[in-house]
N, C-alpha and C positions, 0 to 999 in steps of 0.2 A: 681474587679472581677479578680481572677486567673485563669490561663490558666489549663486546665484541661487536666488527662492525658488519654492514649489510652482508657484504662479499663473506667476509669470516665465517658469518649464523648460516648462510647459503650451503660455504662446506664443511662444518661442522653438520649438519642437518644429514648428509650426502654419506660422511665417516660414521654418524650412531647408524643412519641406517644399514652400509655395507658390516658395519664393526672392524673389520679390517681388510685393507687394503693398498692397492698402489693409488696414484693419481687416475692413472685410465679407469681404475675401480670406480674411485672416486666420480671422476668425470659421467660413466653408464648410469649412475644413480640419481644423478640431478636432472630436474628439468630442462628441456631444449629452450630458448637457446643455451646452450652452458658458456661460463668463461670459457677461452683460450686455456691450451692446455699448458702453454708460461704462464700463464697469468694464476690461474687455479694451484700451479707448482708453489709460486712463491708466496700465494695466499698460505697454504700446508706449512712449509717451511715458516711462515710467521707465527702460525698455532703452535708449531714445535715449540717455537722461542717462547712464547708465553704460558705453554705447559700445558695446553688442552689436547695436544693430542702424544705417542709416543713413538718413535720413525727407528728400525732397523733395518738393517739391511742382509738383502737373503742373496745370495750370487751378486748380479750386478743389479739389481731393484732393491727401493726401499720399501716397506712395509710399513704402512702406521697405521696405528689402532688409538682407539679415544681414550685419554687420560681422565675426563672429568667426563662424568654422566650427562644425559640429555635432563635428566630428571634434577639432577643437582643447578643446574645450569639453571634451569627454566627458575625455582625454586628461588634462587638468589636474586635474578633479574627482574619475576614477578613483583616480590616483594617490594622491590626498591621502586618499580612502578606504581603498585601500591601506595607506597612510602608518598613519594615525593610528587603525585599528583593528583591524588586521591585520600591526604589528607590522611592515610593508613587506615583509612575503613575501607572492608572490603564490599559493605555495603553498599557503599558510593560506588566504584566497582562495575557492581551488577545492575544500582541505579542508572546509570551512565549507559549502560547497555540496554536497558530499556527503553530507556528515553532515546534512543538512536535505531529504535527497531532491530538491535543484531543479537535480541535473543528472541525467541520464543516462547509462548506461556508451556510448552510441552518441554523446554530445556529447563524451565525455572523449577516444573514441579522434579524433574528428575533430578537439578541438584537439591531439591528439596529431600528430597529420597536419602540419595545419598547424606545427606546431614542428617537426617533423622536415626539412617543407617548406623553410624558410628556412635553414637549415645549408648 
């Protein structure tokens, strides 16, 4: 799985949410301003080629739906964030988010929760 770029994550973002659809589908789900509806077309058509998403056609419209989860996706990508700039502690992480004010002590105890949760 390759890392995907801005435009890419914009409408992959756009397909988990519709789950399936055309490009106009596609298009009513993103935020304004959206790409151009070429521009968005060939963005789809590049995901096809790289297999995140899967395009049939129903009459004269194509139809695609997500090949690879939003959940899988994030998982992989996280990680390698993780990975490769974070030294693979995910400590450092949620350090790094402190130190930056973009969590809160009310997010920290709630993933606290949730980790105690799973034990």
């Amino acid at each position: 799985m390759e890392k995907l770029s801005a435009q890419e994550e914009e409408a992959m973002l756009a397909i988990w949410k519709t789950g399936e659809g055309s490009i106009k589908t596609f298009m009513a789900a993103m935020s304004p301003p959206g790409p151009p509806y070429t521009t968005l077309a060939s963005t789809v058509k590049n995901l096809e080629k790289k297999g995140y998403i899967l395009g049939r056609l129903i009459g004269n419209v194509y139809l695609y739906s997500p090949a690879v989860t939003e959940e899988a996706y994030k998982q992989k990508f996280i990680g390698n964030v993780v990975k490769d700039y974070f030294e693979n502690s995910y400590q450092s992480l949620v350090s790094f988010f402190v130190e930056k004010n973009n969590i809160s002590t009310d997010e920290l105890k709630e993933i606290i929760r949730l980790i105690e949760s799973k034990k």
